[in-house]
C-alpha positions in Angstrom: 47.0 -55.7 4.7 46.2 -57.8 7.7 42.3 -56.8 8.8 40.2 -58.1 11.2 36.5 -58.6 10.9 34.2 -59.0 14.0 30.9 -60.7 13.3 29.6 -63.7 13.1 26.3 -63.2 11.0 26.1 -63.7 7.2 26.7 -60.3 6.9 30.1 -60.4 8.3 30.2 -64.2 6.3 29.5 -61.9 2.8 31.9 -59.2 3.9 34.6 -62.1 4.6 33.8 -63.6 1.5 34.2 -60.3 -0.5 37.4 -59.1 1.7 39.4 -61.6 0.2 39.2 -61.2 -3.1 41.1 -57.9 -2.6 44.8 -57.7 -4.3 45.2 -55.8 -0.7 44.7 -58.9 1.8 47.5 -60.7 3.2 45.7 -62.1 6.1 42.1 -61.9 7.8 42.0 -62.9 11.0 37.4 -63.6 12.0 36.3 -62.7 15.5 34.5 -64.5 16.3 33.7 -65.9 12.6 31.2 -68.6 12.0 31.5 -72.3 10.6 30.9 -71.1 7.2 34.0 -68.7 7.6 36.4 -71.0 8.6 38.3 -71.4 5.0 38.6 -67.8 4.8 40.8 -66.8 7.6 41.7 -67.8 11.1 39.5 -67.5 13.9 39.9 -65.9 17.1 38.0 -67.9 20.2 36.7 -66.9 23.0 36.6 -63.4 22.9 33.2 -61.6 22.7 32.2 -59.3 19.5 31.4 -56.9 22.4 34.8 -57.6 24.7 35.8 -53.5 24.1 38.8 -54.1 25.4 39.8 -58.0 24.5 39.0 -56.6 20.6 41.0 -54.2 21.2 44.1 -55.8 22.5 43.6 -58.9 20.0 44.1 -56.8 17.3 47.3 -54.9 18.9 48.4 -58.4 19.5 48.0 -59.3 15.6 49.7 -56.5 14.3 46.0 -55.7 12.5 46.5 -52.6 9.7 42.2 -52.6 9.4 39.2 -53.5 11.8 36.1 -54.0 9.9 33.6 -53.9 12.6 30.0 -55.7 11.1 27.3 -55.8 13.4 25.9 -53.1 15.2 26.3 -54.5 19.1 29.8 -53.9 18.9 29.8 -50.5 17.4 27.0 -49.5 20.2 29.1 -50.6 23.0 32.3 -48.7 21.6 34.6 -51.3 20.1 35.6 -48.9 17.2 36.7 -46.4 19.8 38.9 -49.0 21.5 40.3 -50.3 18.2 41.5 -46.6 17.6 42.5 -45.9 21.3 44.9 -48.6 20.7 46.4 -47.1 17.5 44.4 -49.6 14.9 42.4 -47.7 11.8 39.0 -48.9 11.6 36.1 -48.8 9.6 33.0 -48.4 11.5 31.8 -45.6 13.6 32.4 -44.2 17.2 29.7 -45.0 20.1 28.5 -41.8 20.1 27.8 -41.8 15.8 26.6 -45.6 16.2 23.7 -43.7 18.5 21.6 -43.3 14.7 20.9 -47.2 15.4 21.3 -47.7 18.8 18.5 -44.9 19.5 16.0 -44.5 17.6 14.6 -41.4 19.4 18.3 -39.7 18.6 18.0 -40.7 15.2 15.2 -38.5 15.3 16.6 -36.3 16.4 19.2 -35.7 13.9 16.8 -36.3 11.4 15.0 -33.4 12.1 17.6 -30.7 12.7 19.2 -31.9 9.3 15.7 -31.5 7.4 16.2 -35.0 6.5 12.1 -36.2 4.9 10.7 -38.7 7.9 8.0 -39.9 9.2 6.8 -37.8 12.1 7.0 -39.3 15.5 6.7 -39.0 18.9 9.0 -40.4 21.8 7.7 -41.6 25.0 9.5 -42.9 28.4 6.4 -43.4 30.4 3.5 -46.3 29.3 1.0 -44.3 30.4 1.6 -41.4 28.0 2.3 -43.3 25.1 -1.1 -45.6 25.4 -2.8 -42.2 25.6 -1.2 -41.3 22.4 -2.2 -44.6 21.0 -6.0 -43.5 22.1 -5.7 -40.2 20.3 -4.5 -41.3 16.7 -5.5 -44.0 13.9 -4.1 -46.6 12.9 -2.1 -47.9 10.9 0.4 -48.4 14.3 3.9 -47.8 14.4 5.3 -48.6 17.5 9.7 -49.1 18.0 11.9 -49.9 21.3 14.1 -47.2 21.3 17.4 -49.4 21.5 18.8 -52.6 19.9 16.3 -55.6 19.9 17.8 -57.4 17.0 15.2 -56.1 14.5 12.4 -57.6 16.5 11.5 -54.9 18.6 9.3 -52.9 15.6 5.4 -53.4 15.5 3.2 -52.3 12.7 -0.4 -52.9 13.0 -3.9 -51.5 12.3 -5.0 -53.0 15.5 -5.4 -50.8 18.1 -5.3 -53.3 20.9 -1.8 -54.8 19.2 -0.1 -51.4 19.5 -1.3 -51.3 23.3 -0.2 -54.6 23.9 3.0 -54.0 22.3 3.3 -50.5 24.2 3.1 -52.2 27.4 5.6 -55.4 26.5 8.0 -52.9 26.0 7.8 -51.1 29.0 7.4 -54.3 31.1 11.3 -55.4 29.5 10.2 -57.5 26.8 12.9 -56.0 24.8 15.5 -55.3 27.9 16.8 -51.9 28.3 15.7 -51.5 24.6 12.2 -51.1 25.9 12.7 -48.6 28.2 11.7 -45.7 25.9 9.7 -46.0 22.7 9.0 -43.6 19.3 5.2 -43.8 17.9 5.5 -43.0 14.3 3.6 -41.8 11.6 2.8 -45.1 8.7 4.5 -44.6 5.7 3.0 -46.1 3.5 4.9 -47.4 0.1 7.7 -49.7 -1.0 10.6 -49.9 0.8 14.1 -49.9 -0.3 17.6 -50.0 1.5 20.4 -48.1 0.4 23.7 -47.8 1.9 27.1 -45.4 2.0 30.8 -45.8 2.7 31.2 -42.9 4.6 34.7 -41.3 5.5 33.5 -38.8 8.1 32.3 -36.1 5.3 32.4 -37.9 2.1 31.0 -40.7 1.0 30.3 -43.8 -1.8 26.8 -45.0 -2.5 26.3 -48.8 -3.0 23.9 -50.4 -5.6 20.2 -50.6 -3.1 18.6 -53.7 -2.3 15.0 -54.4 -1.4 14.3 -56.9 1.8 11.4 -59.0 3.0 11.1 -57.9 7.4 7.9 -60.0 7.5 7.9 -63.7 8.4 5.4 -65.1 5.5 4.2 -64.7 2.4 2.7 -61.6 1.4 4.3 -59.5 3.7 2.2 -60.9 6.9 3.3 -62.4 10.5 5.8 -60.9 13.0 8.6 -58.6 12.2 12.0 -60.4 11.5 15.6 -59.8 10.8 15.0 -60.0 7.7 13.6 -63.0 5.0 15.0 -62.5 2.0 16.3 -59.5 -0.4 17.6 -58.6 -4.3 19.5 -56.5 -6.0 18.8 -54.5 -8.3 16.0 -52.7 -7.9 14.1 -51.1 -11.0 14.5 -47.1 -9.8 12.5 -44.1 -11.0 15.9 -41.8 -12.1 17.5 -39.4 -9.9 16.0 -41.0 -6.5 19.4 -42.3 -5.7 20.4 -38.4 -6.3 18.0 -37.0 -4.7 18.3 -39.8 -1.5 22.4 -38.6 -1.5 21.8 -35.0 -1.6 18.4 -34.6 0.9 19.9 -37.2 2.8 23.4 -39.0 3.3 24.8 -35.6 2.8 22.6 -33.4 5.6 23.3 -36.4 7.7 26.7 -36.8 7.6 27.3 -33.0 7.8 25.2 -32.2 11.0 27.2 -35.2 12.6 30.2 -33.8 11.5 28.9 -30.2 13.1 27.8 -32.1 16.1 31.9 -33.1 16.5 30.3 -37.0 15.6 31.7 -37.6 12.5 30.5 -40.8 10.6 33.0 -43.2 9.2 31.2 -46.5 8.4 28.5 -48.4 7.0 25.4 -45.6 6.7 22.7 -47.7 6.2 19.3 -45.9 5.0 15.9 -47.6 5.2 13.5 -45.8 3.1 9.5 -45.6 2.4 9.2 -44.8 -1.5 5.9 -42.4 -0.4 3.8 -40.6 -2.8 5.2 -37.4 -1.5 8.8 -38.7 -2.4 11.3 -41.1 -0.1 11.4 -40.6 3.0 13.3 -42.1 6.2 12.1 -45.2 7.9 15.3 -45.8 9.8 19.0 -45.7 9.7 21.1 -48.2 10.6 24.9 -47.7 11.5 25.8 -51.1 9.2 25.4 -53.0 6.1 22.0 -54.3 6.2 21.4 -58.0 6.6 19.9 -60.0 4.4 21.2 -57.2 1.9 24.7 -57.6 2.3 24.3 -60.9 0.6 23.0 -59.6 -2.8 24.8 -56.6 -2.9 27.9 -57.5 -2.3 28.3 -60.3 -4.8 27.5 -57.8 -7.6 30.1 -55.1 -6.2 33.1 -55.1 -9.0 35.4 -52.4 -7.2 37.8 -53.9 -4.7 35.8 -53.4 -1.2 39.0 -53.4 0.6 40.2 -50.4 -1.2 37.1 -48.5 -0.2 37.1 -49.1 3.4 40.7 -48.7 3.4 40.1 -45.4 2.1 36.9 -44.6 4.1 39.4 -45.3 7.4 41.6 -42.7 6.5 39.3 -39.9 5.6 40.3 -40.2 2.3 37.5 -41.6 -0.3 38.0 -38.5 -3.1 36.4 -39.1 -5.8 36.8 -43.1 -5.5 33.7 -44.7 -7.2 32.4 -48.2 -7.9 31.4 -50.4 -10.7 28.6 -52.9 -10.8 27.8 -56.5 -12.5 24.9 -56.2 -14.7 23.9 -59.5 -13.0 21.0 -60.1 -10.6 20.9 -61.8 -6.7 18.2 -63.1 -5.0 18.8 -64.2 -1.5 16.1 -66.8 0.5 16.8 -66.6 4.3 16.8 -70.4 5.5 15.3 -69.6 9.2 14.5 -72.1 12.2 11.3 -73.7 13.3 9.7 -70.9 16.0 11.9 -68.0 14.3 11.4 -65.0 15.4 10.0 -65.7 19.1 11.8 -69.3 19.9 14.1 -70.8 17.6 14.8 -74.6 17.7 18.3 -75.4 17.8 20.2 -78.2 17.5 19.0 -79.7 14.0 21.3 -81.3 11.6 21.6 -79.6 8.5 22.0 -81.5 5.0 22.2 -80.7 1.5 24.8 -78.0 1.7 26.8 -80.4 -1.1 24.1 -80.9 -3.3 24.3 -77.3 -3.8 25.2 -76.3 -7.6 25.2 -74.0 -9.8 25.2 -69.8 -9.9 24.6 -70.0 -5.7 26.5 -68.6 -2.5 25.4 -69.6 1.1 26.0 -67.3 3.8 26.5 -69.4 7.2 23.7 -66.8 10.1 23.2 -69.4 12.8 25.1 -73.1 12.3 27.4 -74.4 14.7 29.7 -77.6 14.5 29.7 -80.8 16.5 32.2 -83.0 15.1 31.6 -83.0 11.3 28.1 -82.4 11.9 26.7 -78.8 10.8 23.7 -78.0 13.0 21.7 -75.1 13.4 22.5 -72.4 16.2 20.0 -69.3 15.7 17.1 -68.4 14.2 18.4 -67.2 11.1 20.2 -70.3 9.9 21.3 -69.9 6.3 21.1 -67.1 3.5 20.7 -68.6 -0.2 21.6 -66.6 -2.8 21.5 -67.1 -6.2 23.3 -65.3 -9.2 21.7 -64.8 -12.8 21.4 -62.7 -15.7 18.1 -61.1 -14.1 16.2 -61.7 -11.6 14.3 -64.3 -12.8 17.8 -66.8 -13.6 18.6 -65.7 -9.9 15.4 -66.5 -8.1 15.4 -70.1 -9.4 18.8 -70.6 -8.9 17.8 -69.8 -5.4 14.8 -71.5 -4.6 16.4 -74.6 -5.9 19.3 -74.6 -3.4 17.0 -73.9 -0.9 14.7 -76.4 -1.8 18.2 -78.7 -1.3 19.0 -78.2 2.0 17.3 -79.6 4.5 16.7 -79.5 8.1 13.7 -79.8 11.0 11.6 -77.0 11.0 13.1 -75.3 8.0 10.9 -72.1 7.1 10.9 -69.8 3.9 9.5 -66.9 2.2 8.6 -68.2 -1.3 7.5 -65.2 -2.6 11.4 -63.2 -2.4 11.7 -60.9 -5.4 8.3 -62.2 -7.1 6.8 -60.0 -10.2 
């Protein structure tokens, strides 16, 4: 099969990465790919992830059998409804189904008239309103731009002031358009977990959960991120995955399918492990980043297969089979991450690297045979063991390795 992925991210770096070890790949062609991507397929240049119509015609052009589409800026602006337009299968959902990320206030939405467990929440398009809402409950504050902010645009705090301030940044366009409405949810309070589905448009294939780090330091304090770090697994009580699938993925997918939306993608669903039972933080309409990176690496089933199938409505009863293996993954990021990233520092240590450890290329960038840093995210680490205590130090010590101005990380990623 000849596919194209579009991403650049270490997401779409892991999904490369995985892609071709399929039987199934005769080609991969990266758009726009990264410098750590560059040995797995050929890249396409100059042409924006979010070019609807360039993506579109590149991949006519190539003769491309499957778009894999990773981040969620192209799916929000309607690049999978392009690809199939032009006659090209692709994994990853419409516009209007990408809506469960790209609005947080229709996520809602569909939450509620599918009975799926949430946090309650109130939406708000007018600052006034919402700082008098602010006013009238407690604290702990949960505060969300309604659009795409690149996982920055989510406050929690048990300052009242802080949620106010934050109110009011987004309404003055600290966030863009993202900003321009706002959801005040109920805290839900518990351990979170990620979990994600292949979805075909009415079936669908659960992949092994992760647990992520969204909080800059240690001990789950500073300003929201991307995302610092994750593993996989995760010690479960039995039956939550179960019970997740049924009074979840499945009421989800169906009311979108009722709603003439139907899902085909990446589902991805961040939960709140609450004393009253999981319920819904947020979904996400793509593999989840920094959890791509350990989940992936311990997938056995060929991942090809499964989107193949997913694309053509046709999952069945397709499965998949797990290493018994841990990953831990250390997010590298930039001096000034999340607010004001430096760019521009050389990166070393990448060959000193050894052992059970991949490294995910997020924000590098080449200048002759120098690898320098391009984003605020710079590198994912992630180490491999027989638990999660062979894969955490196989981790740490790569990180440790590299080098670079600034560098920042967690060091407490999938600590007992």
């Amino acid at each position: 099969m000849r596919v194209l992925l579009v991403g650049s991210g270490a997401r779409e770096h892991a999904l490369a990465w995985k892609l071709t070890q399929s039987s199934l790949l005769d080609s991969l062609l990266l758009l726009p790919g990264n410098p750590g991507m560059d040995d797995l397929g050929d890249t396409v240049e100059g042409v924006a992830a979010t070019d609807v119509g360039a993506v579109a015609t590149v991949a006519a052009a190539h003769n491309v059998d499957l778009a894999v589409i990773g981040p969620e800026a192209p799916l929000a602006a309607g690049v999978a409804d392009a690809l199939l337009r032009a006659g090209v299968a692709t994994f990853g959902p419409s516009r209007a189904a990408a809506r469960l990320e790209a609005s947080k206030a229709f996520a809602k939405d569909v939450m509620k008239r599918a009975g799926v467990p949430t946090a309650a929440a109130a939406v708000f398009t007018e600052p006034t309103d919402a700082l008098a809402h602010i006013d009238r409950v407690g604290g702990p504050y949960v505060v969300k731009a309604d659009g795409l902010a690149a996982g920055k645009g989510v406050l929690v705090t048990e300052k009242r002031s802080e949620a106010r301030a934050w109110v009011e940044r987004c309404f003055e366009g600290g966030f863009g358009d993202a900003g321009n409405r706002i959801v005040i949810e109920e805290f839900l309070d518990g351990p979170e977990l990620s979990v994600f589905a292949i979805c075909d448009g009415s079936r669908f294939v659960t992949l092994d959960p992760a647990r992520d780090y969204k909080r800059l330091a240690e001990r789950d304090t500073g300003p929201n991120t991307g995302g610092m770090g994750s593993y996989s697994p995760v010690d479960l009580p039995g039956g939550l995955i179960a019970s997740v699938e049924r009074d979840i993925i499945e009421p989800t997918l169906q009311l979108m399918a009722d709603d003439a939306t139907p899902y085909v993608g990446f589902l991805y669903v961040g939960l709140a492990l609450t004393a009253d039972g999981p319920r819904v933080i947020e979904f996400n309409c793509r593999l989840g980043d920094p959890e791509t990176q350990v989940v992936l690496p311990r997938l056995q089933t060929d991942l090809l297969a499964l989107l193949d199938a997913a694309a053509s409505g046709g999952l069945g009863e397709l499965d998949t089979t797990w290493s018994d293996g841990a990953a831990v993954n250390v997010v590298l990021a930039a001096d000034g991450y999340p607010e004001s990233p430096r760019e521009g520092d050389v990166i070393r240590g990448l060959a000193d690297v050894t052992g059970e450890v991949l490294v995910f290329h997020a924000g590098t960038r080449r200048d002759g045979k120098r690898l320098l840093t391009a984003g605020g995210r710079v590198l994912s680490v992630v180490g491999m063991g027989a638990d999660s205590t062979e894969a955490r130090a196989a981790a740490y010590a790569a990180a440790e390795a590299i080098t670079f101005r600034g560098k920042r990380f967690r060091r407490d990623i999938a600590a007992s």
